[in-house]
C-alpha positions in Angstrom: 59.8 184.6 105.9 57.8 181.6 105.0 58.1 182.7 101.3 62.2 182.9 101.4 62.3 180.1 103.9 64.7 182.3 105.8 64.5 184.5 109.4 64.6 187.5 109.0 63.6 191.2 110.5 63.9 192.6 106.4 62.5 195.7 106.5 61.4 196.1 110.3 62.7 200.0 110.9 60.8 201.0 107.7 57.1 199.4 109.3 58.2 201.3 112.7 59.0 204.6 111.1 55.9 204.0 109.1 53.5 202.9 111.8 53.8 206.3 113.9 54.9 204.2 117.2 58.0 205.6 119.6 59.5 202.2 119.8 58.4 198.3 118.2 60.7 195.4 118.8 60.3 192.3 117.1 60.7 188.2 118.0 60.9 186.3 114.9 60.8 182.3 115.4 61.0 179.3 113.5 61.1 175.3 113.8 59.6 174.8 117.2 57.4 172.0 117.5 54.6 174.1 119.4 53.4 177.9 120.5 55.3 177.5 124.0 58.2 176.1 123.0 58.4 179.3 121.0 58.0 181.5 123.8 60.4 179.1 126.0 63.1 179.5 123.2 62.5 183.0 123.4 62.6 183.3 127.1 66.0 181.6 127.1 67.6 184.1 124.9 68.6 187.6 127.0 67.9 189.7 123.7 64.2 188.2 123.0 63.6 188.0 126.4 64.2 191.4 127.2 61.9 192.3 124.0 59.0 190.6 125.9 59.3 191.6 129.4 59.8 195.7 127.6 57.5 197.6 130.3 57.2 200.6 127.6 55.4 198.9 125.2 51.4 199.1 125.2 50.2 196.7 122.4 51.1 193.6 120.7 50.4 191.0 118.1 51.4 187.6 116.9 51.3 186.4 113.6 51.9 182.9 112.3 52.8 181.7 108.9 54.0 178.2 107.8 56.4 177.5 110.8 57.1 180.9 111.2 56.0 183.2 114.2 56.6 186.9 114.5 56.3 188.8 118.2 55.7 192.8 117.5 55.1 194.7 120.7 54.8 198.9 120.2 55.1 201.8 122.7 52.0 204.0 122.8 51.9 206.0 119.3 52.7 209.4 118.3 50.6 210.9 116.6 50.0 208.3 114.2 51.1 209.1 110.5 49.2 206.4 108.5 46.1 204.2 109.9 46.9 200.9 111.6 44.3 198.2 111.9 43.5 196.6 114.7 44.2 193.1 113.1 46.7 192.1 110.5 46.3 189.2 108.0 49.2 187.8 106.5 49.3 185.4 103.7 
């Protein structure tokens, strides 16, 4: 996203089917002055909302680039069909 300037969940299914998860959902944010205006912005929208308050998912990460911030939260895996680090870097 901060390399096309542009929101987007591009490709999302493909990582979940990948990953081995049951179930991801995804929060993508842009433009907010700080972190918990984010998650305010977030909270005010029933869809992204909903995505945080999911009781089935088990783990979670945040990644920022630019002004850009991604939410992923995953339900327990299947049996997991590729290795997933613990910790992501993106550029």
């Amino acid at each position: 996203m901060a390399k096309t300037g542009r929101l987007s969940h591009d490709e999302f299914a493909s990582r979940v089917r990948r990953s081995g998860y049951r179930r991801c959902v995804e929060n993508v944010g842009s433009n907010y002055r700080t972190s918990d205006a984010q998650l305010d912005g977030w909270r005010r929208s029933l869809g992204h909302d909903r995505n945080l308050l999911d009781v089935r998912v088990t783990r979670m990460g945040i990644g920022v680039a630019s002004d850009y911030v991604t939410f992923i939260a995953c339900q327990k895996p299947r049996k997991p069909t590729i290795s997933v680090p613990e910790t992501v870097r993106f550029r």
